[in-house]
N, CA, C and O atoms as a printed pandas DataFrame, in Angstrom:
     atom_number atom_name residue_name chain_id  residue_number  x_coord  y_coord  z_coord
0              1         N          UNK        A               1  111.798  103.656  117.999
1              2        CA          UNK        A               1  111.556  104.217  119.308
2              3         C          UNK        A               1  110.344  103.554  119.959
3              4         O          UNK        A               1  110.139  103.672  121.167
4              5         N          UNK        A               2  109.751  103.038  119.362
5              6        CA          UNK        A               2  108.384  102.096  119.521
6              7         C          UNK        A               2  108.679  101.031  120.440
7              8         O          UNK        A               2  109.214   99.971  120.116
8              9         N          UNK        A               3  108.176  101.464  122.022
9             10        CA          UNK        A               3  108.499  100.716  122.890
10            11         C          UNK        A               3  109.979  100.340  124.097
11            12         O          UNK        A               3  110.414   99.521  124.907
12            13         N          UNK        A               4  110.285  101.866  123.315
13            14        CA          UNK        A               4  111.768  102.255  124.229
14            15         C          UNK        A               4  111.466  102.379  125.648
15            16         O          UNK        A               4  110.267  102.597  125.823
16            17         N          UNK        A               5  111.905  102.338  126.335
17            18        CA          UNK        A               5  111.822  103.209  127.680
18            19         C          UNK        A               5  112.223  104.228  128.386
19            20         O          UNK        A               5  111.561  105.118  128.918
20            21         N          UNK        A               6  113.964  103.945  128.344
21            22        CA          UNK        A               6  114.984  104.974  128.936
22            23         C          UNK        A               6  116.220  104.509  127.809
23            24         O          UNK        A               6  116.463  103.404  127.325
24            25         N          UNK        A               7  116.818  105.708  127.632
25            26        CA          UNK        A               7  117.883  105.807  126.599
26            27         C          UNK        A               7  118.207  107.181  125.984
27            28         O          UNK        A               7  117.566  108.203  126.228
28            29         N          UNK        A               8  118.796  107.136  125.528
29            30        CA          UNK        A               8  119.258  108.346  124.611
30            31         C          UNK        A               8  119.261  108.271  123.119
31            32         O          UNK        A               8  119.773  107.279  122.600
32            33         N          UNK        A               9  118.617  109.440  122.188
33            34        CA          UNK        A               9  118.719  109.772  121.161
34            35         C          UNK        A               9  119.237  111.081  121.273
35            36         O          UNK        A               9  119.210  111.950  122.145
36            37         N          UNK        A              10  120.096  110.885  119.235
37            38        CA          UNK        A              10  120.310  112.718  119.659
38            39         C          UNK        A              10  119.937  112.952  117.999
39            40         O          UNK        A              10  119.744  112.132  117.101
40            41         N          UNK        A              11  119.930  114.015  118.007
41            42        CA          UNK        A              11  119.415  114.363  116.415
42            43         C          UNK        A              11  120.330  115.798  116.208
43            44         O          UNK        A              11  120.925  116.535  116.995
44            45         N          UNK        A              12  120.159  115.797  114.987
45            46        CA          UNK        A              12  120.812  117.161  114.645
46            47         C          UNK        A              12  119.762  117.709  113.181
47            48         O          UNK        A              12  119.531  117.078  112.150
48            49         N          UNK        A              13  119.409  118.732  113.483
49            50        CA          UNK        A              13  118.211  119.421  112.589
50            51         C          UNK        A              13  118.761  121.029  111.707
51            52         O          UNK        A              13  119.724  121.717  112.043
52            53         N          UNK        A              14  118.031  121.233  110.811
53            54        CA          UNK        A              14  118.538  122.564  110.441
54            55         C          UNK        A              14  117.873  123.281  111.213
55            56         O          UNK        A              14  116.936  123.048  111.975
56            57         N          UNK        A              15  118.676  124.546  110.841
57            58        CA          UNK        A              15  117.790  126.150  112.231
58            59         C          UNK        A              15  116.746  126.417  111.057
59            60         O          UNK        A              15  117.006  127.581  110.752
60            61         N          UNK        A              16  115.849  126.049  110.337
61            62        CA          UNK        A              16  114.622  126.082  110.149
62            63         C          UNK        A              16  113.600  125.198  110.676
63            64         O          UNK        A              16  112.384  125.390  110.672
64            65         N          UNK        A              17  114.476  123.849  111.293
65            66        CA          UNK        A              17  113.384  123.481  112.093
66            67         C          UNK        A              17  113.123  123.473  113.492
67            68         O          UNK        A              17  112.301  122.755  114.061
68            69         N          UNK        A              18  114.090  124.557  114.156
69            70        CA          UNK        A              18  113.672  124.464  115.347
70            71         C          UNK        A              18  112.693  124.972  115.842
71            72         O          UNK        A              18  112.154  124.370  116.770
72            73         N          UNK        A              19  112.195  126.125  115.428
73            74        CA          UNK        A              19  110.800  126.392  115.927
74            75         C          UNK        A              19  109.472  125.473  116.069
75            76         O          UNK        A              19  108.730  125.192  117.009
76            77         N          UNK        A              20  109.524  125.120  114.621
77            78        CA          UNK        A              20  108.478  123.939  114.263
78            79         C          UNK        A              20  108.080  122.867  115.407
79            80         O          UNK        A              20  107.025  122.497  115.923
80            81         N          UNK        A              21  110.028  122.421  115.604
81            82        CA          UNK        A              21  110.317  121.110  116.242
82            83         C          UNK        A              21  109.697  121.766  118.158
83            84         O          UNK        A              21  108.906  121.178  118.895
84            85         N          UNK        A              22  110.291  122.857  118.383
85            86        CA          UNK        A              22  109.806  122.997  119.916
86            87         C          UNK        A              22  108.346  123.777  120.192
87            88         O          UNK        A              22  107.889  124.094  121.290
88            89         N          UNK        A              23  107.913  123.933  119.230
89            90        CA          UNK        A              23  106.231  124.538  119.201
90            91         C          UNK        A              23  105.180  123.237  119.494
91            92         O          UNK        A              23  104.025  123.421  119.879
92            93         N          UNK        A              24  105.712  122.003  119.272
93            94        CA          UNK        A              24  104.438  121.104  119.303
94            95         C          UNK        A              24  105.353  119.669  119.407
95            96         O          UNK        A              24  105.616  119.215  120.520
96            97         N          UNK        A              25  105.675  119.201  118.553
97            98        CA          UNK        A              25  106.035  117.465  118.717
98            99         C          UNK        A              25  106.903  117.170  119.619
99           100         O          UNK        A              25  106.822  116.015  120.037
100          101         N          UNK        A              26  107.877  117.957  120.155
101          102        CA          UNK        A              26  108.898  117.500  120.649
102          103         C          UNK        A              26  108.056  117.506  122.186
103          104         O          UNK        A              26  108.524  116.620  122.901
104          105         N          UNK        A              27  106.841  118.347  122.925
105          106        CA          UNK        A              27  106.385  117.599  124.002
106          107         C          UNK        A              27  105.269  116.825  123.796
107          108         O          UNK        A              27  104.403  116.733  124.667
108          109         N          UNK        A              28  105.202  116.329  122.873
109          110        CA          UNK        A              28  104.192  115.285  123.107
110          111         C          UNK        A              28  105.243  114.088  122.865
111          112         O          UNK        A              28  104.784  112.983  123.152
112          113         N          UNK        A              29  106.613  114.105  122.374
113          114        CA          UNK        A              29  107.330  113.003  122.550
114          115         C          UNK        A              29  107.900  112.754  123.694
115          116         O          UNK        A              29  108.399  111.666  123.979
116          117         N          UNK        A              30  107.857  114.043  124.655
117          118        CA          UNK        A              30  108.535  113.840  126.452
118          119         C          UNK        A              30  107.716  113.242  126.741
119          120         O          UNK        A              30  108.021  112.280  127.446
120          121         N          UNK        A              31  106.037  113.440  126.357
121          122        CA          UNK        A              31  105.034  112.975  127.685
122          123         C          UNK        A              31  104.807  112.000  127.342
123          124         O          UNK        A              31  104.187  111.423  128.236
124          125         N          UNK        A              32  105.063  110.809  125.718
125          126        CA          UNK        A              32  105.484  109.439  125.425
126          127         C          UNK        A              32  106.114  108.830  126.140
127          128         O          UNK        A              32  105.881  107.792  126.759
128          129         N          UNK        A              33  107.366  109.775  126.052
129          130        CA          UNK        A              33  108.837  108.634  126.632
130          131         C          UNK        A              33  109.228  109.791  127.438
131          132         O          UNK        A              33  109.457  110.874  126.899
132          133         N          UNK        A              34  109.329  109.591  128.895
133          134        CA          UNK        A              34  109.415  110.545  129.924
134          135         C          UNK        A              34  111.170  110.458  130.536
135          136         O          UNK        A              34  111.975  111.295  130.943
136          137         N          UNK        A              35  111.188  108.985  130.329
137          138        CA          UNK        A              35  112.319  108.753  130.508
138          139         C          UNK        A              35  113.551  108.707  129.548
139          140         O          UNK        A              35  114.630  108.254  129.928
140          141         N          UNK        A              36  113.393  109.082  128.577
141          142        CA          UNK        A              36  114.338  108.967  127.254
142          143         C          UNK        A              36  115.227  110.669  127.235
143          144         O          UNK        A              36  114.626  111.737  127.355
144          145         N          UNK        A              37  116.219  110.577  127.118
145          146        CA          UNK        A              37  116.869  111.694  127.058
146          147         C          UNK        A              37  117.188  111.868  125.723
147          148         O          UNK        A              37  117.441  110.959  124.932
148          149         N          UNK        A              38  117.175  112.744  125.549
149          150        CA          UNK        A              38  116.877  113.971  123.741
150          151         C          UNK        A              38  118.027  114.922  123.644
151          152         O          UNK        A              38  118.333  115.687  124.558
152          153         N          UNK        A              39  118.739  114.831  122.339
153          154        CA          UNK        A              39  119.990  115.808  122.605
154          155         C          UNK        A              39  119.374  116.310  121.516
155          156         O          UNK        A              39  118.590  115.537  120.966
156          157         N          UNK        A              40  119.561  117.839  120.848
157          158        CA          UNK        A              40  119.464  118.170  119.842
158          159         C          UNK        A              40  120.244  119.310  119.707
159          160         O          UNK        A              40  120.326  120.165  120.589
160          161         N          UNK        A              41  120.948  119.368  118.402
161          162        CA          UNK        A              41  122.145  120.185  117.763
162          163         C          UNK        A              41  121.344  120.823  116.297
163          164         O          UNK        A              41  120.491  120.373  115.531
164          165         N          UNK        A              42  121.905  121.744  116.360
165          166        CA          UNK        A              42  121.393  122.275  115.128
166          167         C          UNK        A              42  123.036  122.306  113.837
167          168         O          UNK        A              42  124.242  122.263  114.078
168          169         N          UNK        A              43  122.413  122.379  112.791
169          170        CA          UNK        A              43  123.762  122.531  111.756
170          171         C          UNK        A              43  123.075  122.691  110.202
171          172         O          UNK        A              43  121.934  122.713  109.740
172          173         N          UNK        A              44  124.474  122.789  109.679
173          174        CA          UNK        A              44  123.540  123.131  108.019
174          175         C          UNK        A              44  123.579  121.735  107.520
175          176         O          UNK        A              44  123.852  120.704  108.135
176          177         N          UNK        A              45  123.172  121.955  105.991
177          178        CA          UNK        A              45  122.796  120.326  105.564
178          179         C          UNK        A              45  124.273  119.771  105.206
179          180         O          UNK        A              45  124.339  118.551  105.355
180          181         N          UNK        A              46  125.498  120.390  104.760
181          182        CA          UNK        A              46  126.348  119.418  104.764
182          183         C          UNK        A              46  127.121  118.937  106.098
183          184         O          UNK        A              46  128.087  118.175  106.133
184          185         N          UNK        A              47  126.539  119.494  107.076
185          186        CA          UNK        A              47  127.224  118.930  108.756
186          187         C          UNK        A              47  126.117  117.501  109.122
187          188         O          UNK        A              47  126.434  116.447  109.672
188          189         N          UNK        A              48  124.658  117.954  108.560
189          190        CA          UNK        A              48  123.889  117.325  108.827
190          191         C          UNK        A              48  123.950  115.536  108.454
191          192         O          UNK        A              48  123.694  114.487  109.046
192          193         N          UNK        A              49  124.420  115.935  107.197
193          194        CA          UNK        A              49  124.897  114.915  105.876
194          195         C          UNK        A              49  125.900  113.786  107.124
195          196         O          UNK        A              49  125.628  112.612  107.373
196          197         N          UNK        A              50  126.941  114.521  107.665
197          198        CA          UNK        A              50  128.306  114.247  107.494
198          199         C          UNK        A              50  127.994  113.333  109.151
199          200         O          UNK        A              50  128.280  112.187  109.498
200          201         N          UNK        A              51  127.413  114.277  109.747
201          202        CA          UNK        A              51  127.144  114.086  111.589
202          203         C          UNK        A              51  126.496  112.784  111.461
203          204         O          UNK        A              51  127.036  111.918  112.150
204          205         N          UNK        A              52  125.270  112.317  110.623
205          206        CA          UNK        A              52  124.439  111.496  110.502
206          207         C          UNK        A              52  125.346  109.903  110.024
207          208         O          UNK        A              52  125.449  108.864  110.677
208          209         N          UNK        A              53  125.730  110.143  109.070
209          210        CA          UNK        A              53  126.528  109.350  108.356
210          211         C          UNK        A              53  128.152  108.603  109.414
211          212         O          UNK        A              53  128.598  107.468  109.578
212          213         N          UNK        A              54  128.513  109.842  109.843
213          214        CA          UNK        A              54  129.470  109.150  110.928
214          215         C          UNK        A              54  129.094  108.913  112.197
215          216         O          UNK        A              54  129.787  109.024  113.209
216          217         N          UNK        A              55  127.843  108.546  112.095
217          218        CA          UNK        A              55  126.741  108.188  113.484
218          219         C          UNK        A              55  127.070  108.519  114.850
219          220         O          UNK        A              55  127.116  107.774  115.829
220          221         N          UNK        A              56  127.337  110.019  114.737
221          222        CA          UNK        A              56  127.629  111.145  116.006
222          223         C          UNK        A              56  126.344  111.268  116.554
223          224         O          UNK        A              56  126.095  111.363  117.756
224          225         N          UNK        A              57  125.136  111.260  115.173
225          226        CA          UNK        A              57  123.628  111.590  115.595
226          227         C          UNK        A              57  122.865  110.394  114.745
227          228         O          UNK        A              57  123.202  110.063  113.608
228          229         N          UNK        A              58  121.752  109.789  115.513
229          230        CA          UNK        A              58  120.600  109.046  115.543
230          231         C          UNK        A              58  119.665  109.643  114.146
231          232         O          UNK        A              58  118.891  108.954  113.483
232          233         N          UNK        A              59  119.886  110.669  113.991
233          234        CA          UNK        A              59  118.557  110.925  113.338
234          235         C          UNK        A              59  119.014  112.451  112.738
235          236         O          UNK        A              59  119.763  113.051  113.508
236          237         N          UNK        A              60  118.672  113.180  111.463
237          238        CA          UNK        A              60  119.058  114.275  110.912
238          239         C          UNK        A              60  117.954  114.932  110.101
239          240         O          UNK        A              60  117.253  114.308  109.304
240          241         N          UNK        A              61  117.853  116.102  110.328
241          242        CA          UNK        A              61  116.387  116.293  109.598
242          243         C          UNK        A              61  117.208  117.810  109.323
243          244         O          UNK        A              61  118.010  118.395  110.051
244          245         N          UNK        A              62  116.578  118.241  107.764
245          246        CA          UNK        A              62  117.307  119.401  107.068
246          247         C          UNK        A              62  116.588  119.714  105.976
247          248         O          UNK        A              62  115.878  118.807  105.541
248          249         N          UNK        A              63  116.574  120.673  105.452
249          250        CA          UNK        A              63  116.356  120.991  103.834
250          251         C          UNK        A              63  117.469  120.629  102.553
251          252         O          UNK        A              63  118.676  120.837  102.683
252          253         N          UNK        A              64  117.079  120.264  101.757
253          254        CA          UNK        A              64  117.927  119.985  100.680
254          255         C          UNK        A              64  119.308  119.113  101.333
255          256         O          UNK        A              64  120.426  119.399  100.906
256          257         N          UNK        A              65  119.180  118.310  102.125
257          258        CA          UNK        A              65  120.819  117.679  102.164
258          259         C          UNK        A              65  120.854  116.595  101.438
259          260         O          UNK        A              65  120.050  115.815  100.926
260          261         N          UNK        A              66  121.939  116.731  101.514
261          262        CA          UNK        A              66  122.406  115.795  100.109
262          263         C          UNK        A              66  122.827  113.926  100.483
263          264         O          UNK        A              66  123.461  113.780  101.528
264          265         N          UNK        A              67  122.541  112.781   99.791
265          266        CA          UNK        A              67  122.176  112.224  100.193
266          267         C          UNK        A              67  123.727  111.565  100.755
267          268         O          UNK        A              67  124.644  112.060  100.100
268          269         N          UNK        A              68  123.978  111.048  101.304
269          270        CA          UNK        A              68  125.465  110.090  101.950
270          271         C          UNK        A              68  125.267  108.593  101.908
271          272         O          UNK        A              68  124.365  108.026  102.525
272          273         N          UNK        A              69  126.124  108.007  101.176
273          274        CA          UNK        A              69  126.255  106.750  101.193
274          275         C          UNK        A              69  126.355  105.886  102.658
275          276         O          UNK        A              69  126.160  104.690  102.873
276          277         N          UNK        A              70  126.654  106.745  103.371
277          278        CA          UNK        A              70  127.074  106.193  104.566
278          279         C          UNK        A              70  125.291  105.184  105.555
279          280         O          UNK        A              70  125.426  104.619  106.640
């Protein structure tokens, strides 16, 4: 993301991290990249596994998921 400008990421996270994620980092990454559009989905770790791996989502953050060859 280092030096992006405008684009899209999307991520998919477990519902333990959404609080975390919208309490603090996620605006100091708008006021980084102002122009970058952010999707975020929530799911458990084997959607997380599966979403990531069939590159529906950029990026997957979870507890305990299991790892995918993909």
């Amino acid at each position: 993301i280092q030096g992006l400008q405008r684009g899209h990421v999307s991520v998919i996270i477990g519902g333990g991290f959404v609080s975390a994620l919208m309490s603090g980092p996620l605006k100091g990454f708008w006021d980084r990249h102002p122009r970058l559009a952010l999707t975020i989905d929530i799911g458990g770790s084997d959607e997380i596994a599966q979403a990531v791996g069939e590159d529906r989502f950029h990026i997957g953050v979870g507890y305990n998921v299991r790892p995918d060859p993909r």
